[in-house]
C-alpha positions as MATLAB code, in Angstrom:
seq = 'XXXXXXXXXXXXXXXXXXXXXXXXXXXXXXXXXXXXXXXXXXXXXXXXXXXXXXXXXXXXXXXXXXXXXXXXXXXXXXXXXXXXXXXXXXXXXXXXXXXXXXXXXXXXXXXXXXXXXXXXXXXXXXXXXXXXXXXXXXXXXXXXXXXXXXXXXXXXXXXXXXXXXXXXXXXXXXXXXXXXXXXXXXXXXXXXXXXXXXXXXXXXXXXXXXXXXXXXXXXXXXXXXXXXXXXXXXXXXXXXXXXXXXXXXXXXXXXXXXXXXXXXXXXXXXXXXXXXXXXXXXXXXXXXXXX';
ca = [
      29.393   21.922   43.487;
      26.220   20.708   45.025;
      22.974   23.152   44.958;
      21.972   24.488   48.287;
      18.856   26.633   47.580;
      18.072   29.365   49.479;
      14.897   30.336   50.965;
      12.255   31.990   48.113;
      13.872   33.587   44.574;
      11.896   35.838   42.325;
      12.921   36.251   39.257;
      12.127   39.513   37.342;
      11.922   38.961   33.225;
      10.004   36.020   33.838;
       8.826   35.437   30.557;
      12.130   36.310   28.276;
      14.395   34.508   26.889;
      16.971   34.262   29.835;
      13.836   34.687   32.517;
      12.457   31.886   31.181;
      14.819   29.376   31.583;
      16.207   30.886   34.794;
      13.198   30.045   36.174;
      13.076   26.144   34.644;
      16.775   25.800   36.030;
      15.554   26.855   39.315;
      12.634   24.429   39.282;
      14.827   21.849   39.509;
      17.088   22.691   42.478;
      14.510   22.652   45.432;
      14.371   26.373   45.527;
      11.070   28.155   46.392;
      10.515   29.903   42.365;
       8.917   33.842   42.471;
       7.977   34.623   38.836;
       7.199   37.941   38.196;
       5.429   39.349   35.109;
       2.993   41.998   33.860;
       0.378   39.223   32.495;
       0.375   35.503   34.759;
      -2.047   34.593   32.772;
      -0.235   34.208   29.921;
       3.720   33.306   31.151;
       2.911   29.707   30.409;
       5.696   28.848   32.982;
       6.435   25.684   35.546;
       3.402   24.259   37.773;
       6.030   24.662   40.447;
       7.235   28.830   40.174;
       4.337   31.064   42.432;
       3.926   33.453   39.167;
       3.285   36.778   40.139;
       2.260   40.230   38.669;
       4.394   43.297   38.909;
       6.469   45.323   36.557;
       9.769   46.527   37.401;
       8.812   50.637   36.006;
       6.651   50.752   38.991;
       7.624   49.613   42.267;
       4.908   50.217   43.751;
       3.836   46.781   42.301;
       6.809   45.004   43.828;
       6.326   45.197   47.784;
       3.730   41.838   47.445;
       6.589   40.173   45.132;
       9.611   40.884   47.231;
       7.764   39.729   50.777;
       9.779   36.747   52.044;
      12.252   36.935   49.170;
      16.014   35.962   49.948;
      17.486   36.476   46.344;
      16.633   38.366   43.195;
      17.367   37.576   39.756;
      17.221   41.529   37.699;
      16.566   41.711   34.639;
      16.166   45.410   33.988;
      15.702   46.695   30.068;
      13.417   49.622   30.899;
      16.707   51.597   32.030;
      14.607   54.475   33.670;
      17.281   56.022   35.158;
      15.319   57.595   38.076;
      13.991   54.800   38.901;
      16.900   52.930   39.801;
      17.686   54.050   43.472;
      14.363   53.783   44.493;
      14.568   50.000   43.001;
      17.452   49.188   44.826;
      16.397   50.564   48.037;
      13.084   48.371   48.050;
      15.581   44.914   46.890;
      17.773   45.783   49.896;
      14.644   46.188   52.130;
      13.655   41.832   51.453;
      16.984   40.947   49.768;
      20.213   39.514   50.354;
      21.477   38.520   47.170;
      21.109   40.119   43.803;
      21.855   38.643   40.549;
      22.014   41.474   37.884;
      22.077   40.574   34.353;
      24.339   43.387   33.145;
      26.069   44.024   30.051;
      29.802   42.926   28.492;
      29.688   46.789   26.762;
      31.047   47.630   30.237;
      34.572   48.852   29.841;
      35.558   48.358   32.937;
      39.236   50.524   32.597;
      37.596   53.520   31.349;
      36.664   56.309   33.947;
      33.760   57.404   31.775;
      31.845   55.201   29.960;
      31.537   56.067   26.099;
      29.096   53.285   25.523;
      25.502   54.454   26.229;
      25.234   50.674   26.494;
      27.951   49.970   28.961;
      27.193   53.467   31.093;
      23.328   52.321   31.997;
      24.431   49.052   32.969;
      27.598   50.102   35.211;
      24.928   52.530   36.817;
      22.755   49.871   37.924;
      26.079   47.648   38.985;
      26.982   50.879   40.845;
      23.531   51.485   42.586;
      23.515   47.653   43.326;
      27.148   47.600   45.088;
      25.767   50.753   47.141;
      22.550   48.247   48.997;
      25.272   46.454   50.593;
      23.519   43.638   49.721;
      25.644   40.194   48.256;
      25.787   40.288   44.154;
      27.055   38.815   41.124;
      27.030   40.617   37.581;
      26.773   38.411   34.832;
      28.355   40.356   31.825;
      27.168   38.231   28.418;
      28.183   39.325   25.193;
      26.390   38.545   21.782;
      23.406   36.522   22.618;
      22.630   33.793   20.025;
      18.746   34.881   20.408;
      19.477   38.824   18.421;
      19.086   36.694   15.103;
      15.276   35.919   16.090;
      15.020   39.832   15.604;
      17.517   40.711   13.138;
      17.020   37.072   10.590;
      14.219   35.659   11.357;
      11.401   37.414   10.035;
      13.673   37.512    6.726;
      14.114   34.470    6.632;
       9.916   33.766    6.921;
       9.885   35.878    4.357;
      12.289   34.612    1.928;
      16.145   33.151    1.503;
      17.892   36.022    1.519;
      19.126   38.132    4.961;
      20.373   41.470    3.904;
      22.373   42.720    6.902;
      26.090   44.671    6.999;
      29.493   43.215    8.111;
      29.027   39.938    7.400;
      32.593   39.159    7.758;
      32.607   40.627   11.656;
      33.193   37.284   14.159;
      32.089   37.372   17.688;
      31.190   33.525   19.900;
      26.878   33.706   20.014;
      25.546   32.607   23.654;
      22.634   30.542   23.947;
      20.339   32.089   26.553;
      20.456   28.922   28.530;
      23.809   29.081   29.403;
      23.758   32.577   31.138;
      20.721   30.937   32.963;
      22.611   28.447   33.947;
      25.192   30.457   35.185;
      22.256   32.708   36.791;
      20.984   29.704   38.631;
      24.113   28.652   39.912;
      24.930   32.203   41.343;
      21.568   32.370   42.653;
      21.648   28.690   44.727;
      25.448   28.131   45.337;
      27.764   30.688   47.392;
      30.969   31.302   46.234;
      29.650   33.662   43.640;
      29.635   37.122   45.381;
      31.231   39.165   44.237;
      31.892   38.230   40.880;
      31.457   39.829   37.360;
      31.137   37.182   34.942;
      32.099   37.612   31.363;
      29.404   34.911   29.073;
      29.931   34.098   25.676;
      29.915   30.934   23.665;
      32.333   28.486   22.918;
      33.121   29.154   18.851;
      33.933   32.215   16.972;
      31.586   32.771   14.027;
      31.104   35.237   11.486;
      27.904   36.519   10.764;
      27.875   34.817    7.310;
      28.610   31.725    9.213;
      26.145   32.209   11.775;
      23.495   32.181    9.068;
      24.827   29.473    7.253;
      24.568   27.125   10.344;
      20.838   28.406   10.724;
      20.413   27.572    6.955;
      21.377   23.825    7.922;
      18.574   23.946   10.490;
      16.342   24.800    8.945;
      17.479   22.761    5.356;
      17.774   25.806    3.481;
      20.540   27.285    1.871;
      20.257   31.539    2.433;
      22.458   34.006    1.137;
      24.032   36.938    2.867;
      23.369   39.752    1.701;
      26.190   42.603    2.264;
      24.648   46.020    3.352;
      26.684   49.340    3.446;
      26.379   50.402    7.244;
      23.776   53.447    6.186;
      21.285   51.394    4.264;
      21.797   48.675    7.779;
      20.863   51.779    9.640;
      18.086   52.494    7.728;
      16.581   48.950    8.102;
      17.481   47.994   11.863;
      15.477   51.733   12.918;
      12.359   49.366   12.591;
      13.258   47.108   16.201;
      15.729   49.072   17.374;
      16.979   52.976   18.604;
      19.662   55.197   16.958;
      22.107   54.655   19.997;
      21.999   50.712   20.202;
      22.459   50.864   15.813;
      25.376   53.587   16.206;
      27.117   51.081   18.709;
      26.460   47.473   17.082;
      27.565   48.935   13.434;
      30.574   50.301   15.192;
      31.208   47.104   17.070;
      31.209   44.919   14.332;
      33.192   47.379   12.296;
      35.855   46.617   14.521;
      34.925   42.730   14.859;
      35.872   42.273   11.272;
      39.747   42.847   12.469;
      39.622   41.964   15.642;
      36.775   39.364   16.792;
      35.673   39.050   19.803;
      37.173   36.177   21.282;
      35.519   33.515   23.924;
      35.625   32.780   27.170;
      35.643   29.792   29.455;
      33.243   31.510   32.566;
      29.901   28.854   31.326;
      32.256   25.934   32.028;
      34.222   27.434   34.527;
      30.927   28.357   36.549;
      28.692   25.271   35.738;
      31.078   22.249   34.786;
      29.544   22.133   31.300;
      30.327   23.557   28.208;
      28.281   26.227   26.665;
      25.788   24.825   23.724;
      27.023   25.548   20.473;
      25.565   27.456   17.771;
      24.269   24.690   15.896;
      22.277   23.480   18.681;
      20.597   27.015   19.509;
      19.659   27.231   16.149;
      18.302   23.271   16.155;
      16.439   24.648   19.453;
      15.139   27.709   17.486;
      14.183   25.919   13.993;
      10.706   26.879   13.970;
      11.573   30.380   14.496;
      13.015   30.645   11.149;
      10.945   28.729    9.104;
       7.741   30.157    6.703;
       5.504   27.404    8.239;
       6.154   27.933   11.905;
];
């Protein structure tokens, strides 16, 4: 399906990993690019996005970033709940489109959400489908990038990754494919409407995840099995009680019963998603001591 861009996009989370490259797709379809971030000076994005300054936890930042806009890419990890319908009504005042980047914790047959996770994100779908405005929810699972938190300064620091469930098998997304799928929501119609569930293409285990890093990077590391409280102990350094309580519980059960892919990146975009080989090739440097 052809592009047909529509008038101005901003897209929030300029500067992250999915932000990023949502914005780089973008620059390449003819649509007018809105970046917003806390620090322009710094985003280091395309000559041809307007890069703006505002930050999502105060809106009263966002009225000079929203003027003229048609469609917004959210990216919202602050999850200040009280925030949220005050958000939405200022997107529905210059919107007409919203693409959320949600969550695949959403359990979408449960009538309460047991996932902290999965609740936040289903409040924000929830708030969104209330604006009346168009919108797609793009539900990724694993993202590839985690392992540039959870590996990678190990890995700088020596050959060894000590992390639990090694066995536990799930299909890594590179960021660039739920920006592509982003970009085509945000520039083709078709898409309202729809949840998306991303993932890869290949089911991996953890010890094979690092393995294929390893041949990135020419290095051989070794996996080293930790017992879920010691994991807890380490991962409280980048990341809060609830989020460890879920993942160790999630890969608990991945070690039975992986996670199995789906076929949305192709599906939405006519490509297949990048393996996991070539998000670690595209991530090399991130692993190595000499970066």
């Amino acid at each position: 399906m052809a592009y047909s861009a529509p008038n101005s996009i901003l897209v929030t989370g300029a500067t992250g990993n999915v932000g990023r490259n949502v914005v780089s797709l973008l620059s390449g379809t003819g649509a007018r690019v809105r970046a917003l971030t806390r620090n322009p000076q710094t985003a280091d994005l395309p000559d041809s996005a307007e890069v703006v300054s505002g930050d999502l936890s105060d809106p009263s930042t966002l009225e000079g970033p929203l003027k003229g806009i048609d469609s917004v890419f959210l990216m919202w990890r602050g999850f200040a709940a009280p925030l949220i319908p005050a958000m939405m009504a200022l997107l529905a005042k210059h919107a007409r489109r919203i693409v959320f980047l949600s969550s695949a914790a959403i359990q979408d047959e449960l009538p309460v959400q047991t996932n902290p996770i999965g609740k936040i994100h289903l409040e924000i779908e929830e708030e969104i489908k209330k604006t009346g405005l168009g919108w797609t929810f793009l539900r990724p699972g694993a993202f590839a990038a985690n392992a540039l938190t959870w590996w990678a300064p190990q890995l700088r620091a020596g050959d060894t990754v000590r992390w639990p469930y090694g066995a536990a098998a799930w299909a890594p997304i590179h960021e660039r494919d739920i920006a592509a799928v982003a970009a085509r929501a945000l520039t083709e119609d078709g898409h309202g409407g729809k949840k998306y569930f991303l993932t890869g293409g290949e089911l991996l285990t953890q010890v094979e995840q690092l393995k294929t890093i390893g041949e990135a990077i020419g290095r051989t590391p070794r996996y080293e099995e930790l017992t879920p409280d010691a994991a807890r102990q380490q991962m409280r350094a980048f990341l809060p009680p609830f989020v460890i309580d879920r993942l160790l519980d999630l890969w608990a059960g991945m070690v039975e019963k992986p996670a199995p892919p789906t076929r949305t990146v192709e599906e939405v975009t006519g490509a297949p998603p990048a393996t996991f080989r070539q998000w670690a090739l595209d991530h090399a440097r991130n692993f190595r001591r000499d970066r």
